[in-house]
MDAnalysis code that builds the backbone (N, CA, C; Angstrom):
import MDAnalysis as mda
import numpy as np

u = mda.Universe.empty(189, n_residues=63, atom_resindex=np.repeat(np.arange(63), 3), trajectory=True)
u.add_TopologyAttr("name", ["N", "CA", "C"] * 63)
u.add_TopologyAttr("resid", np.arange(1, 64))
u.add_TopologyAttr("resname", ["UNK", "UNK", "UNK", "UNK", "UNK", "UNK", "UNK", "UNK", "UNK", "UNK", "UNK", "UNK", "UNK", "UNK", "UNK", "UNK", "UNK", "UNK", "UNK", "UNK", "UNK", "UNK", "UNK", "UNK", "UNK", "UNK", "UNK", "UNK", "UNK", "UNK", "UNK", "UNK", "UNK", "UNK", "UNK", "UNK", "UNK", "UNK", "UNK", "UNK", "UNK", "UNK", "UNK", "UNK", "UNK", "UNK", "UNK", "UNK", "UNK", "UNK", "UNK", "UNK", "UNK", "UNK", "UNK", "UNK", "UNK", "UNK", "UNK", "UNK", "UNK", "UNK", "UNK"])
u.atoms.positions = np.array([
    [186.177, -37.877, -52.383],
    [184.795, -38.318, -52.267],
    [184.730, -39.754, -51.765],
    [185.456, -40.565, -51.724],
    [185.504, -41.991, -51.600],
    [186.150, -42.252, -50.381],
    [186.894, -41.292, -50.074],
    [186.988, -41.402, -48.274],
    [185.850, -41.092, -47.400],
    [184.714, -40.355, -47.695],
    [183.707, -39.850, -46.789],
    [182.878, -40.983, -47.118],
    [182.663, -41.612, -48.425],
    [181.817, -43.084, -48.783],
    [182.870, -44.151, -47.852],
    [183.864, -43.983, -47.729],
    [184.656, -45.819, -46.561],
    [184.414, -45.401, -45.590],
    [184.306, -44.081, -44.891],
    [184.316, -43.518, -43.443],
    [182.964, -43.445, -43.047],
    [182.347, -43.736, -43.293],
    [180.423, -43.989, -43.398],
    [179.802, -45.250, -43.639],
    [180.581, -46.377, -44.381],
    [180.599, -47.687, -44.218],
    [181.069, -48.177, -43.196],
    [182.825, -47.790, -42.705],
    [183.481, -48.532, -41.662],
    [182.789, -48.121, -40.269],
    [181.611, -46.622, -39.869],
    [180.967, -46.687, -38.956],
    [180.021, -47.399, -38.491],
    [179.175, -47.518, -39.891],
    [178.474, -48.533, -40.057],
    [178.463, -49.504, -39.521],
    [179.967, -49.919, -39.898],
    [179.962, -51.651, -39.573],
    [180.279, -51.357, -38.292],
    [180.989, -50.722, -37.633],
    [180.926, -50.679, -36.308],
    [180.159, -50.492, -35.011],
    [178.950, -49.938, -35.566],
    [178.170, -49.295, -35.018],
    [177.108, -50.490, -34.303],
    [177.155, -51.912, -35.230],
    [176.139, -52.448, -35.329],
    [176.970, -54.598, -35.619],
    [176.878, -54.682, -34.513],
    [177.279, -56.118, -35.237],
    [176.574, -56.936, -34.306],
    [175.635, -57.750, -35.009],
    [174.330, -58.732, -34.450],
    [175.148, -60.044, -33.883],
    [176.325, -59.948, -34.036],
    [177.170, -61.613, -33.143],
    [177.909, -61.017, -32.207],
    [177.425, -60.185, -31.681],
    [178.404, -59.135, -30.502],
    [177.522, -58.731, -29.578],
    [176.426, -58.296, -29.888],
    [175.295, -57.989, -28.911],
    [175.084, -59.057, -28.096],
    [175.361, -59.020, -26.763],
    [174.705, -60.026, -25.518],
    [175.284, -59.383, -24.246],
    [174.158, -60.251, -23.188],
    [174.436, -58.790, -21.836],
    [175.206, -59.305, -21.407],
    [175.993, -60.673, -21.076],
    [176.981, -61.159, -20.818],
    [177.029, -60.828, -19.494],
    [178.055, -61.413, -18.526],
    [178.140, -61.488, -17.430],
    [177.887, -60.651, -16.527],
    [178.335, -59.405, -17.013],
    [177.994, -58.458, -16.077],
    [176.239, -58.105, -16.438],
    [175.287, -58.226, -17.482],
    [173.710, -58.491, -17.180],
    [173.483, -58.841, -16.354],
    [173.724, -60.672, -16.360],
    [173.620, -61.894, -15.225],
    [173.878, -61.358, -14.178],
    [174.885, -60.621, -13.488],
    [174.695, -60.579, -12.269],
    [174.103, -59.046, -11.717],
    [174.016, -58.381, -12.698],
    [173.142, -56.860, -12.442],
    [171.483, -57.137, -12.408],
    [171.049, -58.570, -12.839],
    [169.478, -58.936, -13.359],
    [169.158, -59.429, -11.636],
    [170.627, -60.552, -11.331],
    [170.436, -61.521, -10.319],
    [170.909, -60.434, -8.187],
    [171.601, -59.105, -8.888],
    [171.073, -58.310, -8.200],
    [170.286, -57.308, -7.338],
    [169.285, -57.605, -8.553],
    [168.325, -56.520, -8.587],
    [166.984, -57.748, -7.687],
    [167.249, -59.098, -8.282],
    [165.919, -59.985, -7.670],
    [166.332, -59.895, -6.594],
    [167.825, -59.951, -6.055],
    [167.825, -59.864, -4.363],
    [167.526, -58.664, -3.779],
    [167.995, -57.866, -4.334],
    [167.326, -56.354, -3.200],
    [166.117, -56.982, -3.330],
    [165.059, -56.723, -4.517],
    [163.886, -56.946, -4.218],
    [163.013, -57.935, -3.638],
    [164.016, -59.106, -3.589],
    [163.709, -60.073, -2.683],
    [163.537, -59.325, -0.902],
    [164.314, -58.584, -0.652],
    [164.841, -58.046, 0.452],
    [163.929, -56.882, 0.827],
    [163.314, -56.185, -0.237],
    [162.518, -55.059, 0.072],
    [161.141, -55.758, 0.927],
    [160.800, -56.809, 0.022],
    [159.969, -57.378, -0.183],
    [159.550, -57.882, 1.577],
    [160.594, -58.274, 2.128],
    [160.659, -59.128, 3.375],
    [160.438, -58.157, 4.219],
    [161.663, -56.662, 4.446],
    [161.039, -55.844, 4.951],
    [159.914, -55.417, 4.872],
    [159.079, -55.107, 3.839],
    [158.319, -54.618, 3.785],
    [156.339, -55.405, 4.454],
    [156.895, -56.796, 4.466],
    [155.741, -57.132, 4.985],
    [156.287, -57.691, 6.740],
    [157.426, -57.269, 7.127],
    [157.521, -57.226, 8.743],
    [157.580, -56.063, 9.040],
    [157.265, -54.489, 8.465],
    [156.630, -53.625, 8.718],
    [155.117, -53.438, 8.706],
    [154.503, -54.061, 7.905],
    [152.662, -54.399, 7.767],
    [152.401, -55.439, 8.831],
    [152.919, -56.252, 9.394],
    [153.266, -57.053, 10.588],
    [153.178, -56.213, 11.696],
    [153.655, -54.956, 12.014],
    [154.116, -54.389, 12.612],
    [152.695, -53.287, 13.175],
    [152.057, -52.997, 12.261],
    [150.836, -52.296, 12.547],
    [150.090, -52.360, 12.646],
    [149.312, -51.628, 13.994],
    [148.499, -52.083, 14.780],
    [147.060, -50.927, 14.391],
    [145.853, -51.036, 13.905],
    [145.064, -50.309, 13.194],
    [144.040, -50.742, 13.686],
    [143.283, -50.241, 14.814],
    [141.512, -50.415, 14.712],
    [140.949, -49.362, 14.448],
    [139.822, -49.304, 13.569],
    [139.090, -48.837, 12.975],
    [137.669, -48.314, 13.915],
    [137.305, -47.130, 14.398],
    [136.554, -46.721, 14.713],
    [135.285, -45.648, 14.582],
    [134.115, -46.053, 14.643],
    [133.556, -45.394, 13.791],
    [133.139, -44.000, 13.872],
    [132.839, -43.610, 12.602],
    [132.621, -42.177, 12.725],
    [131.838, -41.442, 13.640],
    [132.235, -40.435, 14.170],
    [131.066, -39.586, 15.008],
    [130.637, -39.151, 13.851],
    [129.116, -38.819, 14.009],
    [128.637, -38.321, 13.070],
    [128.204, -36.379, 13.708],
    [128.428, -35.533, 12.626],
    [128.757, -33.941, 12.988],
    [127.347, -33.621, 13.104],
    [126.862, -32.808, 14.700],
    [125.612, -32.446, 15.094],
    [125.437, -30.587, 14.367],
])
């Protein structure tokens, strides 16, 4: 009985330790990845709206 009570504590403690949790380097550069694509989408995306040419003409109206 007292092995299934240490084997349920020692998961415990493993499971969970609050001075171990941090995103650490590889966060930092998966966070500082992600601002550059989207930096990058971003650029494309308004030298495609640059790009189009739209006049607006008005409706025929249906006889």
């Amino acid at each position: 009985m007292s092995t299934s009570v240490n084997l349920a504590h020692a998961a415990t403690e493993l499971a969970y330790d609050p001075n171990s949790v941090t995103p650490g380097l590889l966060g930092f550069v998966v966070f500082c990845g992600l601002g550059v694509a989207t930096w990058f989408l971003l650029k494309s995306m308004n030298g495609q709206f640059k790009r189009i040419d739209f006049t607006e003409e008005p409706e025929n109206p249906k006889e």
